[in-house]
N, C-alpha and C positions, 0 to 999 in steps of 0.2 A: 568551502570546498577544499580538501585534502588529501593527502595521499600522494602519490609516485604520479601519478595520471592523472592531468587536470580532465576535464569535459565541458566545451563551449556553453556559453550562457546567451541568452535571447532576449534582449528588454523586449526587442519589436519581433514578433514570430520571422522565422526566413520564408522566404516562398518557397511552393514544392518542387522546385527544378534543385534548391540549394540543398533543400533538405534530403534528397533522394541520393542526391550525389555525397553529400558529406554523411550522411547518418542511414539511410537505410539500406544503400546496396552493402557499406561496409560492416554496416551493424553496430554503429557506433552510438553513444547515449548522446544524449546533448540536453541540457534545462533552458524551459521555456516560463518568459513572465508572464504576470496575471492576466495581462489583456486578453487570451484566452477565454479567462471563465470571468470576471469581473462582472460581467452581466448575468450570471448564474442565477438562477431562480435557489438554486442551494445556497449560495452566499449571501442570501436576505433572509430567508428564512429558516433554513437548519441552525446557524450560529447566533450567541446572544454574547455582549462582552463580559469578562472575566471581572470579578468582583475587586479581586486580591492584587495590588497592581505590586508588581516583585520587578528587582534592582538586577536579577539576572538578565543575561544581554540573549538568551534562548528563553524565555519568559511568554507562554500563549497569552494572544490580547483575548482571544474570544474560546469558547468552550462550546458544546453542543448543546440544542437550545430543545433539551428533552423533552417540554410539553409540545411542541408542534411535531416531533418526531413522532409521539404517543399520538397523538390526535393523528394525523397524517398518514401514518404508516403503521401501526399499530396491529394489524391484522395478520403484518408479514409474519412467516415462519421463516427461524433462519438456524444455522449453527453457530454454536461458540464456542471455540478452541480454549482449552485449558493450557494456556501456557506453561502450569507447573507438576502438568502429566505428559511426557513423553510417549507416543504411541509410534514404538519403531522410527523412520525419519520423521515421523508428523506428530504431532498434540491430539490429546484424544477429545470429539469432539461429542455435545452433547446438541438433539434437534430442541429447539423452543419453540413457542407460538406465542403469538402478542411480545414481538422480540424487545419490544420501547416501553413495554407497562414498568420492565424495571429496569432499574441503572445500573445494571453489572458492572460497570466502570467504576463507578463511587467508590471509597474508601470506606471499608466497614473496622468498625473496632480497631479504628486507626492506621491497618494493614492493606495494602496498596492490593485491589484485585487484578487477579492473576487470569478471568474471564477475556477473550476476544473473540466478536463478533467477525466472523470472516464470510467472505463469499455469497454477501446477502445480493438478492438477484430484485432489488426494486424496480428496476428500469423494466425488466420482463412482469414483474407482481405488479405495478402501477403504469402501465403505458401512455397513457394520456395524461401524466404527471410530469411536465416537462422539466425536472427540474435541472436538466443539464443539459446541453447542446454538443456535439460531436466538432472537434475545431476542421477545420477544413481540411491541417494535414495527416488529419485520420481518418478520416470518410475512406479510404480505400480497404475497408475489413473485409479479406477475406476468409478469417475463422468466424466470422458471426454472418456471412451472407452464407456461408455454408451448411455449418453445424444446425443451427435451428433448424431449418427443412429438415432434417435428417429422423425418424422417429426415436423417442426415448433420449435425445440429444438435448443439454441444457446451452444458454446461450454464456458468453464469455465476457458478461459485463458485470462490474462486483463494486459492492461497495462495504468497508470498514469501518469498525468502529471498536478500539482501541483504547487503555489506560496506559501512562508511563511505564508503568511496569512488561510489559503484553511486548511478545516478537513473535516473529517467525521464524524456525530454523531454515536455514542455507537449503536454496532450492535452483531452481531452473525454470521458467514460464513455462505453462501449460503447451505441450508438441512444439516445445522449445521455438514459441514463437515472441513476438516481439507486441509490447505492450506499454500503453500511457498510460501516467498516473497523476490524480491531480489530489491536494490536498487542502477540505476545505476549513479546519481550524485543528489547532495543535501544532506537534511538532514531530519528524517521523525520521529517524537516523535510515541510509540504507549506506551498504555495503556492496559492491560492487566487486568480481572478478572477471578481468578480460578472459576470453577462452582460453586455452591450451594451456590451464592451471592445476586441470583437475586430478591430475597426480598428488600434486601436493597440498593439495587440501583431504588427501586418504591419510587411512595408517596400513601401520604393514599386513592388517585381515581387508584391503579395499572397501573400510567401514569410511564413509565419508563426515566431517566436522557437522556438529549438532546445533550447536551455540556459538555461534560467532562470538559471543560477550565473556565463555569460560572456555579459551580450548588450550587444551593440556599438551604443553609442548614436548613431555616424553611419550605422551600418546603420538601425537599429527607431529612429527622431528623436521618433518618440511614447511610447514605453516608458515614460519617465519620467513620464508624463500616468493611468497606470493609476492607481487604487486597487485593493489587493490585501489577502488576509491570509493570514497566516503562526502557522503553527501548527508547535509540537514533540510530536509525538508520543513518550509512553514507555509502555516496554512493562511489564508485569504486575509491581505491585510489591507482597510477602509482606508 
């Protein structure tokens, strides 16, 4: 964890009087240890360990365990954001079906794919597939006790799936509400600005930053003026 702005860390979760008071009325982030999902039906059986065992100290132990995804889930249809097409603030994205037949993530002709699975809705495509449990300090949803009642409304539960290469441009949560995320192998950089930044993350046309990884500072001249933080996310470790 880095950056101007640390953000409390949780070996043992808080209870939801502490959590309310410290992180949700003020809207503050806070990270939570495994004991959450450690019983996850996804951490037995989505991940398989990594072959390649590497010296780096950010280094995945376990990877995605593509045949049981393929077998499992195989029928979903989902979208995959092309990371190295721009479409206005978002990536342009293309529909698939049988989204696990293939491994868009893999490495083809040695060139790292630029393919990401976003916004796949399994938990709605498979619902007696438990393979994840809602932790108690977020059973209070009220975007998903909502929205689904509503006709034509999808629900706001998502899952990724991601290569090294693959981001997301600089955004804001869906009606800018507040959201958990848990990761079940790999490694996932996020960027973080507290509110009342968003001036300076503009240029002088009110175009807002694209790429957090290239932003041009005669474009964004206030970029540099943010406070931010920076978190590594890693995923399920046995």
């Amino acid at each position: 964890m880095t950056g101007e702005l640390g953000i409390p860390y949780y070996d043992k979760p808080p209870t939801y009087k502490k959590f309310l008071k410290n992180h949700l009325i003020p809207n503050k982030p806070c990270i939570i240890g495994q004991r959450f999902t450690c019983t996850w039906k996804a951490n037995k059986e989505w991940i398989v360990p990594t072959t390649n065992v590497s010296t780096e100290i950010l280094a995945p132990a376990y990877k995605p365990n593509y045949k049981h995804l393929c077998q499992q889930y195989g029928t979903a249809q989902g979208q995959v954001a092309q990371c190295n097409k721009r479409y206005f603030t978002d990536q342009e994205r293309i529909k698939i079906e049988n989204i696990f037949a293939i491994n868009f993530i893999k490495e083809a002709d040695g060139k790292p794919s630029q393919d990401y699975l976003k916004d796949l809705h399994l938990h709605k495509t498979f619902p007696a597939d438990e393979f994840h449990t809602v932790p108690d300090l977020f059973e209070d949803d009220w975007l998903n006790e909502y929205w689904p009642q509503q006709k034509e409304q999808d629900d706001y539960r998502f899952a990724y799936f991601g290569g090294h290469t693959t981001f997301t441009p600089l955004h804001a949560d869906v009606y800018r509400s507040y959201s958990w995320f848990s990761y079940v192998c790999g490694i996932k950089k996020w960027t973080l600005f507290p509110s009342g930044q968003e001036d300076l993350l503009k240029d002088k046309h009110d175009n807002s930053v694209y790429d957090l990884r290239d932003v041009d500072p005669t474009q964004f001249t206030k970029f540099e003026q943010t406070k931010k933080i920076e978190i590594y996310q890693i995923g399920f470790i046995k």
